[in-house]
C-alpha positions, 0 to 999 in steps of 0.5 A: 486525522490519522496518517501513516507514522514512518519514524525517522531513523537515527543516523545510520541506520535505515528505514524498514517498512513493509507495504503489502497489497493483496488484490481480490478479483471479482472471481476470488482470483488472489495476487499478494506483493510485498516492498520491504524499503531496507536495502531497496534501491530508491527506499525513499521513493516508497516511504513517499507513496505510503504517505501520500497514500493516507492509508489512514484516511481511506475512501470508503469501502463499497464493493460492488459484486463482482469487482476486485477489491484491494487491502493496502498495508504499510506498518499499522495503517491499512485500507480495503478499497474498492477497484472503482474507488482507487483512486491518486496516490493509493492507485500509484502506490498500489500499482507500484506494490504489484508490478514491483513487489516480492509475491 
């Protein structure tokens, strides 16, 4: 079982993980948002829906022609998820990338 590995800061310091979400529309249309959780009011709330997220453990990756796909990274883990198949806490975390994040 492979999870997200966030590392615990030492004391002091603060907790730095990228998450990125592209989207690819079934016509090739592109929209890309990046959450970097230093300096983020409510950085822990990010760090919660990456690991809930399990990028580790995704859905299986099963496209259909014509249907949005997405790539979700945070640090090392990623996952290529179907629109159909974004489903829990990878759809809350990928939801919340694109209405939130930096382009």
């Amino acid at each position: 079982m492979h999870l997200l590995r966030l590392m615990l800061p030492l004391a002091g310091q603060a907790m730095d993980v990228k998450i990125t979400v592209t989207r690819v529309g079934g016509d090739g249309s592109g929209l890309a948002r990046a959450v970097v959780t230093s300096g983020r009011q409510y950085s822990g709330r990010w760090t919660t829906l990456a690991e809930h997220a399990a990028l580790g453990m995704p859905p299986r990756y099963r496209p259909r022609p014509g249907e949005p796909v997405y790539r979700i990274e945070a640090d090392e883990d990623a996952a290529d998820v179907a629109e159909r198949d974004l489903q829990g806490p990878l759809r809350e975390l990928a939801i919340a990338v694109l209405a939130e994040g930096d382009g």
